[in-house]
C-alpha positions, 0 to 999 in steps of 0.5 A: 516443537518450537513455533515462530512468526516471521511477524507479529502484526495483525490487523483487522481491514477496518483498522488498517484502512485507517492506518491509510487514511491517516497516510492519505491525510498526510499525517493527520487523523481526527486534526491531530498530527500522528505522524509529520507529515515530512516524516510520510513523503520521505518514507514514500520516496522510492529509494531503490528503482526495482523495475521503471516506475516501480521502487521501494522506499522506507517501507513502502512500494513506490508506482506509478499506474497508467489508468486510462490516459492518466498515470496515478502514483500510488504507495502501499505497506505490503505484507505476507500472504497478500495482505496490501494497504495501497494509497492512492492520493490523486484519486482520493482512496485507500485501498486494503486487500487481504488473503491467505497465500502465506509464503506463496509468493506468485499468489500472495504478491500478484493477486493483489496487483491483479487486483489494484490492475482492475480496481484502478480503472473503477477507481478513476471513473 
C-alpha cells in the first residue's frame, strides 16, 4: 500500500498567525524584511474574478466583505479541510481558522467563511 499527501505543509495556529502578521506588516517581522513588500500586493492582486468582488490571486483569495455600512477587502492562504489564514488590513487583524473536513469541501471551504461572515462584524466594532 502506497500512502501519499496532497501536501506537506503543517503548521501550528500559533506559527501560521505569524506567517500573517508578517503579510499584515507588508513584508516585515521583528524590522527585517522577509518578503518585499512589492513581491506581497502583487501576489494579493486578484488575477482571476471568481464571483464579484471575490478572486484569486498568486495564491491568495482576494474579497472584498460588507461589514456594516463599511466594505473591508480581505486576502487569505486557504488550504484543505478548512485550514485559512485571512488578512484583514483595514482592521488591523489576522485571523486563522483550523479544522478537520479533509477533502470535504462543502464543510472545509464554507465553514470557515460562515465563520469570517460572523467574525467580521466583531472585528469592526
Amino acid at each position: 500500500m502506497i500512502l501519499r499527501k496532497s501536501a506537506g505543509l503543517r503548521l501550528a495556529p500559533p506559527d501560521l498567525a505569524r506567517i500573517g502578521q508578517m503579510v499584515l506588516r507588508e513584508g516585515m517581522w521583528q524590522q527585517r524584511e522577509l518578503v518585499p513588500r512589492e513581491w506581497l500586493r502583487e501576489s494579493m492582486t486578484s488575477r482571476v474574478t471568481i464571483d464579484g468582488d471575490f478572486g484569486y490571486g498568486y495564491h491568495w483569495y482576494t474579497g472584498v466583505a460588507r461589514v456594516g455600512e463599511r466594505s473591508v477587502r480581505w486576502n487569505a492562504g486557504v488550504g484543505n479541510g478548512g485550514q485559512r489564514v485571512t488578512i484583514v488590513p483595514e482592521l488591523d487583524a489576522v485571523v486563522v481558522i483550523t479544522g478537520g473536513n479533509y477533502n470535504d469541501f462543502a464543510n472545509g471551504f464554507m465553514v470557515p467563511n460562515r465563520v469570517m461572515r460572523e467574525l467580521l462584524p466583531v472585528l469592526a466594532a
